[in-house]
Structure formats: C-alpha cells, structure tokens
CHARMM internal coordinates of N, CA and C (Angstrom, degrees):
IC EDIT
DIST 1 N 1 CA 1.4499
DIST 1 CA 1 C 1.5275
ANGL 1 N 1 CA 1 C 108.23
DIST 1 C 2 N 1.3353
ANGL 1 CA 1 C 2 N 123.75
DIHE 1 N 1 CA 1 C 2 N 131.38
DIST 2 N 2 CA 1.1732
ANGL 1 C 2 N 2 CA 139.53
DIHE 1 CA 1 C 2 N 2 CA 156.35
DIST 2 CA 2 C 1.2982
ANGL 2 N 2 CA 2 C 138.54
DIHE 1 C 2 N 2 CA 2 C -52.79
DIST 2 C 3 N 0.9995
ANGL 2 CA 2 C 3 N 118.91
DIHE 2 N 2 CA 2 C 3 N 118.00
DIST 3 N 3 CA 2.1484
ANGL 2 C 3 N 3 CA 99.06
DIHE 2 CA 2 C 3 N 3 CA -177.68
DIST 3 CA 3 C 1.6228
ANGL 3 N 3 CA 3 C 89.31
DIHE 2 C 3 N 3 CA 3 C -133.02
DIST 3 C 4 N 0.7948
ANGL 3 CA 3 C 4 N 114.11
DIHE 3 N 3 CA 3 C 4 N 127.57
DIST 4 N 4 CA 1.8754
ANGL 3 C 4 N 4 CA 137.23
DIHE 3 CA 3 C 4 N 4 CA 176.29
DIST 4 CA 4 C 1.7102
ANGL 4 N 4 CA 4 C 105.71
DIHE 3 C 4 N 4 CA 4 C -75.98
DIST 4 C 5 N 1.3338
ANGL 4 CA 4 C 5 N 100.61
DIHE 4 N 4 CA 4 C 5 N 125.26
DIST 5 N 5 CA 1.3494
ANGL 4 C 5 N 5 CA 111.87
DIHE 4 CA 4 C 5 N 5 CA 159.40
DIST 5 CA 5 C 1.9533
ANGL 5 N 5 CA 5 C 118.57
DIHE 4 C 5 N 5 CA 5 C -9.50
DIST 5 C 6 N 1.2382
ANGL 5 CA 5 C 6 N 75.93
DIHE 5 N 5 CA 5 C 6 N -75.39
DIST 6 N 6 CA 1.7730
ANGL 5 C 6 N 6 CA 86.50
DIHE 5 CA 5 C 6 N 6 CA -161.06
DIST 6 CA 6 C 1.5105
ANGL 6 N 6 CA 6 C 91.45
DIHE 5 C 6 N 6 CA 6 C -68.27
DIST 6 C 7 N 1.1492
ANGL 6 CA 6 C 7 N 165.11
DIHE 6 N 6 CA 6 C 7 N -54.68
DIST 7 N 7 CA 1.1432
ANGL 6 C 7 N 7 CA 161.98
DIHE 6 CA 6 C 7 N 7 CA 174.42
DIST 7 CA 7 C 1.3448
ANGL 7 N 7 CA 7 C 104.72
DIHE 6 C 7 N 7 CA 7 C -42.17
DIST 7 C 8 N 1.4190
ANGL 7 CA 7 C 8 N 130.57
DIHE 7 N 7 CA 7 C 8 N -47.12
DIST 8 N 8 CA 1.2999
ANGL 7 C 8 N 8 CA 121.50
DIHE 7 CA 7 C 8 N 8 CA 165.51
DIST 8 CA 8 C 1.8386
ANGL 8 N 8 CA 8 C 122.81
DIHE 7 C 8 N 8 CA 8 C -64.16
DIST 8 C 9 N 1.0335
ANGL 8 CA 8 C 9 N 107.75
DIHE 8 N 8 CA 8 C 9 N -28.47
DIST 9 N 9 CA 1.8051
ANGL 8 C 9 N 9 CA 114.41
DIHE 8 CA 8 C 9 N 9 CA 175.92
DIST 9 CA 9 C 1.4805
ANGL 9 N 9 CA 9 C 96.03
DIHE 8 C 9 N 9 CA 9 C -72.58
DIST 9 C 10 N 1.3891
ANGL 9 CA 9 C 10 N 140.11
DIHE 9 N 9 CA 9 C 10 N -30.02
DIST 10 N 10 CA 1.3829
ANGL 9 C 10 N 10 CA 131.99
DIHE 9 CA 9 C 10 N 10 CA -155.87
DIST 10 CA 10 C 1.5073
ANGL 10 N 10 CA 10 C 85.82
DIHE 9 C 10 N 10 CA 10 C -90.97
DIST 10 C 11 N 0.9742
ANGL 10 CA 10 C 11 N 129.91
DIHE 10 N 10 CA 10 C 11 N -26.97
DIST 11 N 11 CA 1.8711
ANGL 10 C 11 N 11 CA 106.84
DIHE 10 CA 10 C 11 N 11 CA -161.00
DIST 11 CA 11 C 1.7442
ANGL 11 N 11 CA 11 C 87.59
DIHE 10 C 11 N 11 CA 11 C -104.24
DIST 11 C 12 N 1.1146
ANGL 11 CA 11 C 12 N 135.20
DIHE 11 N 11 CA 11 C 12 N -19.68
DIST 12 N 12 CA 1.4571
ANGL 11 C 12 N 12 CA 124.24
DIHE 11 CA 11 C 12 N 12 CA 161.64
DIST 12 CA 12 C 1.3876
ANGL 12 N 12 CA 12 C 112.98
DIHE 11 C 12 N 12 CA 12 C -38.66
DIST 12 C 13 N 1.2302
ANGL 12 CA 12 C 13 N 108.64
DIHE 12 N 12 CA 12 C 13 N -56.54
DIST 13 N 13 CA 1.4726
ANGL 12 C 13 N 13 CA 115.14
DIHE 12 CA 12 C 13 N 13 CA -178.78
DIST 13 CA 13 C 1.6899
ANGL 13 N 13 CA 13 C 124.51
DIHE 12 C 13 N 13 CA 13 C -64.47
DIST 13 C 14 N 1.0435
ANGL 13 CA 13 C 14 N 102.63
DIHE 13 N 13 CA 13 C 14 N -27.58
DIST 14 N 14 CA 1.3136
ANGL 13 C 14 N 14 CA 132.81
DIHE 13 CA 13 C 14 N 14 CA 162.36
DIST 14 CA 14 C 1.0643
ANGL 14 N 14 CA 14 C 102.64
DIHE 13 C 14 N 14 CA 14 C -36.58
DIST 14 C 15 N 1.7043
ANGL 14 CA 14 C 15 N 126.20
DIHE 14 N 14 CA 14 C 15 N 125.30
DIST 15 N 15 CA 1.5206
ANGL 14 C 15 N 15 CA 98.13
DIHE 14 CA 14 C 15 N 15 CA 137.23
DIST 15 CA 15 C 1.5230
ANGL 15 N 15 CA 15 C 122.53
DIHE 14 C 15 N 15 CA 15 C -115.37
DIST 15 C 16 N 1.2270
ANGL 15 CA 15 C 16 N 125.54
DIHE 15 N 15 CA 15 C 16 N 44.05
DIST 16 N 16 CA 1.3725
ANGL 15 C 16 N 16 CA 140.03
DIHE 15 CA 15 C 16 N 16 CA 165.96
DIST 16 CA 16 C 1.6362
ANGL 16 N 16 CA 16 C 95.07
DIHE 15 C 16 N 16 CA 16 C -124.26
DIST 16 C 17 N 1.4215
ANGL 16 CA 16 C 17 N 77.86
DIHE 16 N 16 CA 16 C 17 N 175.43
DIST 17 N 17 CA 1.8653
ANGL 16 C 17 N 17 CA 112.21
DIHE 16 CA 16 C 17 N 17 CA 163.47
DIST 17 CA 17 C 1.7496
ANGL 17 N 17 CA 17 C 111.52
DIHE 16 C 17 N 17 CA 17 C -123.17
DIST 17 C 18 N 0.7759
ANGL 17 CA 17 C 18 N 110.14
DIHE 17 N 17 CA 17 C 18 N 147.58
DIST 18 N 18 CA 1.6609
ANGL 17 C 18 N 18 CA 119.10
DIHE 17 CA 17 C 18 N 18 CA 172.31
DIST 18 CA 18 C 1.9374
ANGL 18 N 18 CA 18 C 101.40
DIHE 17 C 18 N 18 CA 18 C -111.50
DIST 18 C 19 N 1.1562
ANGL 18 CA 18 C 19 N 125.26
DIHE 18 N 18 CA 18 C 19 N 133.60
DIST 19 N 19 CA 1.4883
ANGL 18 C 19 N 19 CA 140.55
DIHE 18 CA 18 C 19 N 19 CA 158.16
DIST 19 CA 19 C 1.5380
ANGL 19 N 19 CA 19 C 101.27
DIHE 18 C 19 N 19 CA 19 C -0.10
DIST 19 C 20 N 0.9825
ANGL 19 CA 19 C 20 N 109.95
DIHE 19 N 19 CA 19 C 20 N -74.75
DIST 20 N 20 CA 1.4157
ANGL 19 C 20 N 20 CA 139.98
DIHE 19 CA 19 C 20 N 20 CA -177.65
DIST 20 CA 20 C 1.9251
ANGL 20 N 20 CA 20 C 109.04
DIHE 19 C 20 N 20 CA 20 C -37.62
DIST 20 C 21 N 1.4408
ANGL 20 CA 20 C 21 N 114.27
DIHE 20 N 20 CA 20 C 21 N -61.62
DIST 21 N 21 CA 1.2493
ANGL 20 C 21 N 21 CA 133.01
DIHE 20 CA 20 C 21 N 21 CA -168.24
DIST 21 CA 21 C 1.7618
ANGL 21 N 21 CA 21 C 104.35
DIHE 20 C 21 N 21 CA 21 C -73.22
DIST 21 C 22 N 1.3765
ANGL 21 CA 21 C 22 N 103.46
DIHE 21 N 21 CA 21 C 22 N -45.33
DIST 22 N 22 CA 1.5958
ANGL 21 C 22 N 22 CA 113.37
DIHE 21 CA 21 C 22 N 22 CA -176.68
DIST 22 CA 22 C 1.8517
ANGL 22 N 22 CA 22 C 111.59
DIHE 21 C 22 N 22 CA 22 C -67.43
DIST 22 C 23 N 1.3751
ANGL 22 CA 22 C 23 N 102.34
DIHE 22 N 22 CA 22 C 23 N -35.26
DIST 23 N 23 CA 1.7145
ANGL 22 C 23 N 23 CA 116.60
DIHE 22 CA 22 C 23 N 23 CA 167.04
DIST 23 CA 23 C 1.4684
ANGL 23 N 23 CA 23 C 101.83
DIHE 22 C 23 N 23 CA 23 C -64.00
DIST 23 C 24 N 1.1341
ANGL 23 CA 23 C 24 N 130.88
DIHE 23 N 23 CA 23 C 24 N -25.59
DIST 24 N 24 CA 1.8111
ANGL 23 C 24 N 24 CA 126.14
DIHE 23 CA 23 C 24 N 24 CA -158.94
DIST 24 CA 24 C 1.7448
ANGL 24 N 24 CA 24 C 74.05
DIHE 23 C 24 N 24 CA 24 C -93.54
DIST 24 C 25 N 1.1743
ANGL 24 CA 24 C 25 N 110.29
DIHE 24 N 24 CA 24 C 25 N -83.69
DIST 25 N 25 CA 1.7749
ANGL 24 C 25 N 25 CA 119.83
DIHE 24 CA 24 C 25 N 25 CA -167.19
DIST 25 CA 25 C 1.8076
ANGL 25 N 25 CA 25 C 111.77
DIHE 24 C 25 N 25 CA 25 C -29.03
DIST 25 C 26 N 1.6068
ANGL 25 CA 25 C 26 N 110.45
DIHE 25 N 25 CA 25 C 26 N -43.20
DIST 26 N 26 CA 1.5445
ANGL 25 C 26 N 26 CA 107.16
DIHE 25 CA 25 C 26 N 26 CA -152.22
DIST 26 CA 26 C 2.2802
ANGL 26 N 26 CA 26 C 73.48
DIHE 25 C 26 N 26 CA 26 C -79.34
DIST 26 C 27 N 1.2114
ANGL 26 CA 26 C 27 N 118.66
DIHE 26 N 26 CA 26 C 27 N -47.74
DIST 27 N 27 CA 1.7352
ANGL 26 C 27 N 27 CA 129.46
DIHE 26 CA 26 C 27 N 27 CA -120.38
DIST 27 CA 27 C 1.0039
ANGL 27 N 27 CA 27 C 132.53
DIHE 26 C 27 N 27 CA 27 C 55.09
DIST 27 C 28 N 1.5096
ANGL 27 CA 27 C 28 N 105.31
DIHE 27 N 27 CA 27 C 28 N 38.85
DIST 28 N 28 CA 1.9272
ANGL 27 C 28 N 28 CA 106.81
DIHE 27 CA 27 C 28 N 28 CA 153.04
DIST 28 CA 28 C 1.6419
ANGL 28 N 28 CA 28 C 105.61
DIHE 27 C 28 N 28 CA 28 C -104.80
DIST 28 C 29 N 0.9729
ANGL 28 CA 28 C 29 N 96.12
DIHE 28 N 28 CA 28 C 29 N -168.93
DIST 29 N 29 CA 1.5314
ANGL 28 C 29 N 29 CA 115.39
DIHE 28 CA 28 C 29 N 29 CA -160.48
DIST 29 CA 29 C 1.7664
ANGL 29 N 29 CA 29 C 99.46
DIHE 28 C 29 N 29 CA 29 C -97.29
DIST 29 C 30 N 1.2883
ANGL 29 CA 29 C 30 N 112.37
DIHE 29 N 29 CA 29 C 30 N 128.63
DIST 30 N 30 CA 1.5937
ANGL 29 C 30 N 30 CA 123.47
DIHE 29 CA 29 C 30 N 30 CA 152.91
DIST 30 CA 30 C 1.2390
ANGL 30 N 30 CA 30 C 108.35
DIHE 29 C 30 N 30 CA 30 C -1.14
DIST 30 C 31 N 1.7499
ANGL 30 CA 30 C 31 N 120.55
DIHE 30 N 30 CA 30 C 31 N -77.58
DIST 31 N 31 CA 1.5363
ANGL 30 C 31 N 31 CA 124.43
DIHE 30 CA 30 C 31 N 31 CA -164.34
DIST 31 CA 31 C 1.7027
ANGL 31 N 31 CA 31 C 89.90
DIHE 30 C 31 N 31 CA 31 C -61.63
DIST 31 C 32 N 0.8984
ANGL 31 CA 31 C 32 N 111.55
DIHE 31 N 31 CA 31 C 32 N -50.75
DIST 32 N 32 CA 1.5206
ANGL 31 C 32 N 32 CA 89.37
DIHE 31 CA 31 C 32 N 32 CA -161.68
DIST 32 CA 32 C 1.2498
ANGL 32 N 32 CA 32 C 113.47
DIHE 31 C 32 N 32 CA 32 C -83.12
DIST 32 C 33 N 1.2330
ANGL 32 CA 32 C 33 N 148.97
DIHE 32 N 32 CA 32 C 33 N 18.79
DIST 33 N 33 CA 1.8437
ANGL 32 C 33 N 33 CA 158.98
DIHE 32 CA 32 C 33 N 33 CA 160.83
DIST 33 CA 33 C 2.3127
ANGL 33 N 33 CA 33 C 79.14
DIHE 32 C 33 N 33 CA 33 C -97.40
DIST 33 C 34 N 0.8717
ANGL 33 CA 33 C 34 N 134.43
DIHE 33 N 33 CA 33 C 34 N -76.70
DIST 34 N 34 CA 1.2963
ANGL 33 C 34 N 34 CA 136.37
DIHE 33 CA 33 C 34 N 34 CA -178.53
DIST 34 CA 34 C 2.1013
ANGL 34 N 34 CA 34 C 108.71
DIHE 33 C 34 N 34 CA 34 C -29.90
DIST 34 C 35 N 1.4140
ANGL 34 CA 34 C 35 N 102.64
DIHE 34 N 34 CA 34 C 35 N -64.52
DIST 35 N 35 CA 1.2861
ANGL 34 C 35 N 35 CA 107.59
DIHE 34 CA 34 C 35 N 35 CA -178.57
DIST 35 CA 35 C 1.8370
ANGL 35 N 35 CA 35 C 106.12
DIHE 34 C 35 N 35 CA 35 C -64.43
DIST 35 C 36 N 1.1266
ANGL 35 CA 35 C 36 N 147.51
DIHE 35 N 35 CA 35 C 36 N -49.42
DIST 36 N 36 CA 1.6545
ANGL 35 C 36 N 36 CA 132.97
DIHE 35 CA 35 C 36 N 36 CA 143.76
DIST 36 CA 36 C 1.0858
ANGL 36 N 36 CA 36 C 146.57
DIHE 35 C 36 N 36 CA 36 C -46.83
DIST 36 C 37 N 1.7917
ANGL 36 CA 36 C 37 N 119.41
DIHE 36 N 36 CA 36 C 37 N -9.28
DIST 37 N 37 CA 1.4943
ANGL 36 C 37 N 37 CA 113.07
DIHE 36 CA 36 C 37 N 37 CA 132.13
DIST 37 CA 37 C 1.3778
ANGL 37 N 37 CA 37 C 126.93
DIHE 36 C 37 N 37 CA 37 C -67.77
DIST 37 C 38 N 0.8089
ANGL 37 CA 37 C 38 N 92.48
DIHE 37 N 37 CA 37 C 38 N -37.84
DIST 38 N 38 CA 1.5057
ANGL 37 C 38 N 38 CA 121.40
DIHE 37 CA 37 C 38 N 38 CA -169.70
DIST 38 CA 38 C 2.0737
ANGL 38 N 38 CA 38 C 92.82
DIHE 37 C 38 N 38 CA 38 C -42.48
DIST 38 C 39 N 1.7725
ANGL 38 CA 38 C 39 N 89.02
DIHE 38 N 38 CA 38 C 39 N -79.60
DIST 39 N 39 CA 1.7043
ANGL 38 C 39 N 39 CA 98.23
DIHE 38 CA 38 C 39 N 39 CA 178.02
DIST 39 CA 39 C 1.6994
ANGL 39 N 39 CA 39 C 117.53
DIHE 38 C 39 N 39 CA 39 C -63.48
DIST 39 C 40 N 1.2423
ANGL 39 CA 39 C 40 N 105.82
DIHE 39 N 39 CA 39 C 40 N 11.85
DIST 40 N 40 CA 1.5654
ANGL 39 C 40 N 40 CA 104.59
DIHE 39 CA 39 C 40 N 40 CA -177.92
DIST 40 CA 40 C 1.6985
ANGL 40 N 40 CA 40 C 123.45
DIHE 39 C 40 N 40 CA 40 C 71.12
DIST 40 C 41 N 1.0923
ANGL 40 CA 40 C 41 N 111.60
DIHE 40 N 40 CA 40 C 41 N 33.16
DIST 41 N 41 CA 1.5359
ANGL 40 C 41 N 41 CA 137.83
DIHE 40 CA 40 C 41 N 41 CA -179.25
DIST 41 CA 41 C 1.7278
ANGL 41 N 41 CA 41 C 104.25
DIHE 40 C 41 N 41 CA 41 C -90.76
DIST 41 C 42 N 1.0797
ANGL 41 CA 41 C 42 N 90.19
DIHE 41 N 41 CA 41 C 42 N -69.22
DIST 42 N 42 CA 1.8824
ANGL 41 C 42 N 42 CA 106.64
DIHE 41 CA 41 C 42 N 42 CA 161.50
DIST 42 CA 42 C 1.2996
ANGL 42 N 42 CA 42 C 122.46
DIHE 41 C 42 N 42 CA 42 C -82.82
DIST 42 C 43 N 1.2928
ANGL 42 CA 42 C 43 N 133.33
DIHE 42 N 42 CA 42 C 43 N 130.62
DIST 43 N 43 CA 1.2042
ANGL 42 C 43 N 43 CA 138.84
DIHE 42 CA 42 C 43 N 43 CA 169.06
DIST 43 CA 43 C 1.2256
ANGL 43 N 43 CA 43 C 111.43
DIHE 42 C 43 N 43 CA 43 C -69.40
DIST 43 C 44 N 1.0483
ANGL 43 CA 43 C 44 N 134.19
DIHE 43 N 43 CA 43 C 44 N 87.58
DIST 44 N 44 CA 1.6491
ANGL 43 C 44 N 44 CA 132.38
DIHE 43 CA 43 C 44 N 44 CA 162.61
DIST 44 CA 44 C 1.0066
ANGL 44 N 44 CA 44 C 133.55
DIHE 43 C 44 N 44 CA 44 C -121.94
DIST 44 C 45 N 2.2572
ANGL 44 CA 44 C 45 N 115.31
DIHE 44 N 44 CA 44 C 45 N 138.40
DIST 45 N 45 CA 1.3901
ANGL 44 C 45 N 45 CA 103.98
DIHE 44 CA 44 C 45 N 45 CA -172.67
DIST 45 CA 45 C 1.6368
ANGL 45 N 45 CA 45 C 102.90
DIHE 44 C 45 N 45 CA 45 C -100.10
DIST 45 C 46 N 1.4775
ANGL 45 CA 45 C 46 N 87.51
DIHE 45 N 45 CA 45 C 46 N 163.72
DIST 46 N 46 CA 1.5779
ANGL 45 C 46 N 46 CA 90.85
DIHE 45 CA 45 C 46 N 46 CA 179.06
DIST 46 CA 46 C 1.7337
ANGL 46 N 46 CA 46 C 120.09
DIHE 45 C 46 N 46 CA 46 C -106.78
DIST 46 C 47 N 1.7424
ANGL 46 CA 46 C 47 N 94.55
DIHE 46 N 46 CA 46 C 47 N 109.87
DIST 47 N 47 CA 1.8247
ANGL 46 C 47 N 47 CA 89.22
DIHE 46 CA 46 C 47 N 47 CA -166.99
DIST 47 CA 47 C 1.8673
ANGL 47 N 47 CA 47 C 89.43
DIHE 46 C 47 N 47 CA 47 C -122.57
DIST 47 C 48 N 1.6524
ANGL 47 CA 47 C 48 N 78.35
DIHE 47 N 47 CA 47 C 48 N 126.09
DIST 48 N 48 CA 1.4927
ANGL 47 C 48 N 48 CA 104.53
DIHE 47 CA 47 C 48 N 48 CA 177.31
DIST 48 CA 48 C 2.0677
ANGL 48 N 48 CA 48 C 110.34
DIHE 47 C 48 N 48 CA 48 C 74.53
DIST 48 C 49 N 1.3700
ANGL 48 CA 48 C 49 N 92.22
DIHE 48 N 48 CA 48 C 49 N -119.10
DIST 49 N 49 CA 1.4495
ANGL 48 C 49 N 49 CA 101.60
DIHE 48 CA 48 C 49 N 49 CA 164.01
DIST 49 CA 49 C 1.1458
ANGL 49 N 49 CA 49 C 130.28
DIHE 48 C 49 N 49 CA 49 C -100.57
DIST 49 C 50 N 1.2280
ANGL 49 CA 49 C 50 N 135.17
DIHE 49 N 49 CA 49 C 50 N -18.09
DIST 50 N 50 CA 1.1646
ANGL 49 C 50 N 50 CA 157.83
DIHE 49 CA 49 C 50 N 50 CA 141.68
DIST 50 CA 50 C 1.9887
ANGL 50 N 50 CA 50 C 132.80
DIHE 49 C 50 N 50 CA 50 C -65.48
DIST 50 C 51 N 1.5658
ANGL 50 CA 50 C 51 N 115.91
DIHE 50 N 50 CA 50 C 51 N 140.54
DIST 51 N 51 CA 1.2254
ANGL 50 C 51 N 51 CA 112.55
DIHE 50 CA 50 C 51 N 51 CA -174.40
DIST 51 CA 51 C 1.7798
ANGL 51 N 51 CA 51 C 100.59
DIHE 50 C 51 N 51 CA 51 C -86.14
DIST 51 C 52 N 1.3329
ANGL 51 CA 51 C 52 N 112.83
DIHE 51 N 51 CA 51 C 52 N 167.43
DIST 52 N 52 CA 1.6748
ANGL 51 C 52 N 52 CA 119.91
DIHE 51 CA 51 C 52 N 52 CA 156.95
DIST 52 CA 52 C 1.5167
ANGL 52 N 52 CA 52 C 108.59
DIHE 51 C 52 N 52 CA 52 C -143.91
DIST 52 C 53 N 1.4999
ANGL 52 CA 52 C 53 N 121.23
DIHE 52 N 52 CA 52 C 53 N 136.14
DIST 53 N 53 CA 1.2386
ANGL 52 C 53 N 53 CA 114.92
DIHE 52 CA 52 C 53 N 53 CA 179.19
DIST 53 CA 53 C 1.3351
ANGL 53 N 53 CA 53 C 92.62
DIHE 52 C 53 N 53 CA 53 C -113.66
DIST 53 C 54 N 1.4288
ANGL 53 CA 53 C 54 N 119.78
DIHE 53 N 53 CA 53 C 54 N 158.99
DIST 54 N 54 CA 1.6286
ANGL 53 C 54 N 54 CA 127.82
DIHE 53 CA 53 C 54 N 54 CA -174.65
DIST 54 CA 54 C 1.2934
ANGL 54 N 54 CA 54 C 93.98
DIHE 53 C 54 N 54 CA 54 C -102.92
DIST 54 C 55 N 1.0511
ANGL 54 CA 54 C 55 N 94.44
DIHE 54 N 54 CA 54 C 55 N 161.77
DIST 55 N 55 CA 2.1283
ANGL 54 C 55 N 55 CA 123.73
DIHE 54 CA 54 C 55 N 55 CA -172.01
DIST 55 CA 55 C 1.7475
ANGL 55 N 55 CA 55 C 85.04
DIHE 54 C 55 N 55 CA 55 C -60.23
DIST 55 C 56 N 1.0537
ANGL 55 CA 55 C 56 N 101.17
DIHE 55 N 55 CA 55 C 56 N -57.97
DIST 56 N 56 CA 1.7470
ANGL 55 C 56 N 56 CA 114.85
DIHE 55 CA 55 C 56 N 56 CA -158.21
DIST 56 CA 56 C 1.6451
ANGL 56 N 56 CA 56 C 116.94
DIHE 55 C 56 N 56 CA 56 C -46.34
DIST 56 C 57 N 1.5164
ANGL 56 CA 56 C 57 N 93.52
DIHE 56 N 56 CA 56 C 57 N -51.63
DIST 57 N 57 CA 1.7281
ANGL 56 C 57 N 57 CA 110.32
DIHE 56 CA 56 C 57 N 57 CA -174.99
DIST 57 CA 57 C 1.6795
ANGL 57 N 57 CA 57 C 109.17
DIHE 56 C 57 N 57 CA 57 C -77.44
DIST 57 C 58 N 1.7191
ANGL 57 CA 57 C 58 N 115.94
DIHE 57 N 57 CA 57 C 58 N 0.43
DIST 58 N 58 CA 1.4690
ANGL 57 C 58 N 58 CA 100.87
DIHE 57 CA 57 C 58 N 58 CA 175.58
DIST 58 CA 58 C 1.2394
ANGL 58 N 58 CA 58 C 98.85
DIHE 57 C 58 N 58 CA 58 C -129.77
DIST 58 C 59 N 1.5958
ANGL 58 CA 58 C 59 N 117.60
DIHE 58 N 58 CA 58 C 59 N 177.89
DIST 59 N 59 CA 1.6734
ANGL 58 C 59 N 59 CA 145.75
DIHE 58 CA 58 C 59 N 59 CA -136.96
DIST 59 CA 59 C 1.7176
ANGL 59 N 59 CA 59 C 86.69
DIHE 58 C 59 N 59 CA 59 C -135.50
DIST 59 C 60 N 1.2285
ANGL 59 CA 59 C 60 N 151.66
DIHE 59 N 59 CA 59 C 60 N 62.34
DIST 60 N 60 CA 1.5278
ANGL 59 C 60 N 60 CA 131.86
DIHE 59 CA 59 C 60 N 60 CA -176.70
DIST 60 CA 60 C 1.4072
ANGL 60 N 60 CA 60 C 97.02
DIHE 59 C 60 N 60 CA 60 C -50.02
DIST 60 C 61 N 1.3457
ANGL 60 CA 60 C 61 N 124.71
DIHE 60 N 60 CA 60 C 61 N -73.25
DIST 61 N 61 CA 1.2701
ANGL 60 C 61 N 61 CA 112.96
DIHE 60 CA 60 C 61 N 61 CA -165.27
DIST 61 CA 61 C 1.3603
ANGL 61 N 61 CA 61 C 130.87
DIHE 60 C 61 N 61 CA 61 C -53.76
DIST 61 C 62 N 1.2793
ANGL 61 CA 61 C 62 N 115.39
DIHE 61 N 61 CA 61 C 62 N -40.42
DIST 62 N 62 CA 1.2870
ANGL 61 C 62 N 62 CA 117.51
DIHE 61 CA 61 C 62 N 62 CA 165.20
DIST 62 CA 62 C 1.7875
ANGL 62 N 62 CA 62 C 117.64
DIHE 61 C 62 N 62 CA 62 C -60.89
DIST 62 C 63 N 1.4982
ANGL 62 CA 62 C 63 N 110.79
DIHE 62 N 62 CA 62 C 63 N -34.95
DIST 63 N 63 CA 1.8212
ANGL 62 C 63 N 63 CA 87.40
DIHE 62 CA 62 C 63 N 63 CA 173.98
DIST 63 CA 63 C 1.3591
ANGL 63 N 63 CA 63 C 106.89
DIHE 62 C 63 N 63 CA 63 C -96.91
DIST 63 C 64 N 1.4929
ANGL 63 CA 63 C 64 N 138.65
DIHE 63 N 63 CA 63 C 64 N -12.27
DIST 64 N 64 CA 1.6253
ANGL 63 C 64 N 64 CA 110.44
DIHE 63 CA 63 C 64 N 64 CA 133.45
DIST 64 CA 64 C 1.6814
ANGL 64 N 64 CA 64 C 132.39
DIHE 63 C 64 N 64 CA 64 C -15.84
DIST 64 C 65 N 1.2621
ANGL 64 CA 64 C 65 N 111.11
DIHE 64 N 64 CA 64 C 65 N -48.25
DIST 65 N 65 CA 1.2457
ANGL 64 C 65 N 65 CA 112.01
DIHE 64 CA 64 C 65 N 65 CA -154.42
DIST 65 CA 65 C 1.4690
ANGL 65 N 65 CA 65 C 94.24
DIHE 64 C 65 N 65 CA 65 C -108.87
DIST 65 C 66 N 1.6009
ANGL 65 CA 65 C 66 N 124.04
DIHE 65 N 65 CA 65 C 66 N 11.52
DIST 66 N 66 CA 1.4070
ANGL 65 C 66 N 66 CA 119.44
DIHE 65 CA 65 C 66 N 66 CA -177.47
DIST 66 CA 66 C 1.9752
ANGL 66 N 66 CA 66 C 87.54
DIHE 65 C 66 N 66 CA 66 C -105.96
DIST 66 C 67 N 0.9533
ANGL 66 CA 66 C 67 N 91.78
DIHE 66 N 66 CA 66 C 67 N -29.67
DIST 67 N 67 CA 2.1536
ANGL 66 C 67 N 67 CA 105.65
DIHE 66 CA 66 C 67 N 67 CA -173.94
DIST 67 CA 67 C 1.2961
ANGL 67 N 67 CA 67 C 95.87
DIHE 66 C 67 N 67 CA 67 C -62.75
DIST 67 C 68 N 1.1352
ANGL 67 CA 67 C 68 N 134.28
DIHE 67 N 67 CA 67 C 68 N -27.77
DIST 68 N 68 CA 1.7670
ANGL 67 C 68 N 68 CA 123.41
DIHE 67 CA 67 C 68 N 68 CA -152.86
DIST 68 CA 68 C 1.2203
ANGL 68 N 68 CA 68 C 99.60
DIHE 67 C 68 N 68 CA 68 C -106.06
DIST 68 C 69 N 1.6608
ANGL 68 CA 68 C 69 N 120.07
DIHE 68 N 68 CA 68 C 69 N -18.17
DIST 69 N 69 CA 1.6368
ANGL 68 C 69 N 69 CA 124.23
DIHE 68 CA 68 C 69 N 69 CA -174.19
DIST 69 CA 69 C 1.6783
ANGL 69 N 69 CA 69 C 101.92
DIHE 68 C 69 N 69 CA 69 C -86.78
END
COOR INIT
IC SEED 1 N 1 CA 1 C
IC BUILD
C-alpha cells in the first residue's frame, strides 16, 4: 500500500486519526480499525458520525505489533 507524501504531512499536523487514516497507517481494513474501537482496543471518540482517536491515547508501534500476532 501506498501513502503519498502530502497525505503523510497532513496527518503530522494532525493531532487525531480518523478510522480511515489509522486503516491506511496499521493496513487493515476500516471494519476492522472500526470493530477495535468499537470493543475498546482503540480508544476512540465519537464526533458526529464518524470516530477520531488522538495521537496521545494510542501506542502505533505497539498495535502494529499486536496486528501481526
């Protein structure tokens, strides 16, 4: 999977993730970044219709390395 420059500078600035962004980062799929907030695996708030998890409340490397087990 590909992730483009400028798409990577925009979520730097960021300080959340959207469903969407955390599926590009982990390479799993939506439902499944969706189904681990969901079960409380991921910390995510829910604004509007959509979830956002903050930079702060997650471990990337560590749930990388929980995805591959």
């Amino acid at each position: 999977m590909y992730i483009n420059l400028k798409y990577l500078m925009n979520l730097i600035e960021k300080d959340f993730y959207t469903i969407s962004d955390l599926a590009k980062l982990l390479k799993i799929s939506k439902v499944a970044v969706f189904k681990r907030v969901k079960r409380g695996s991921i910390n995510g708030q829910k604004m509007g219709r959509d979830f956002i998890i903050f930079k702060k409340d997650i471990n990337l490397e560590k749930l990388k390395l929980e995805i591959k087990h």
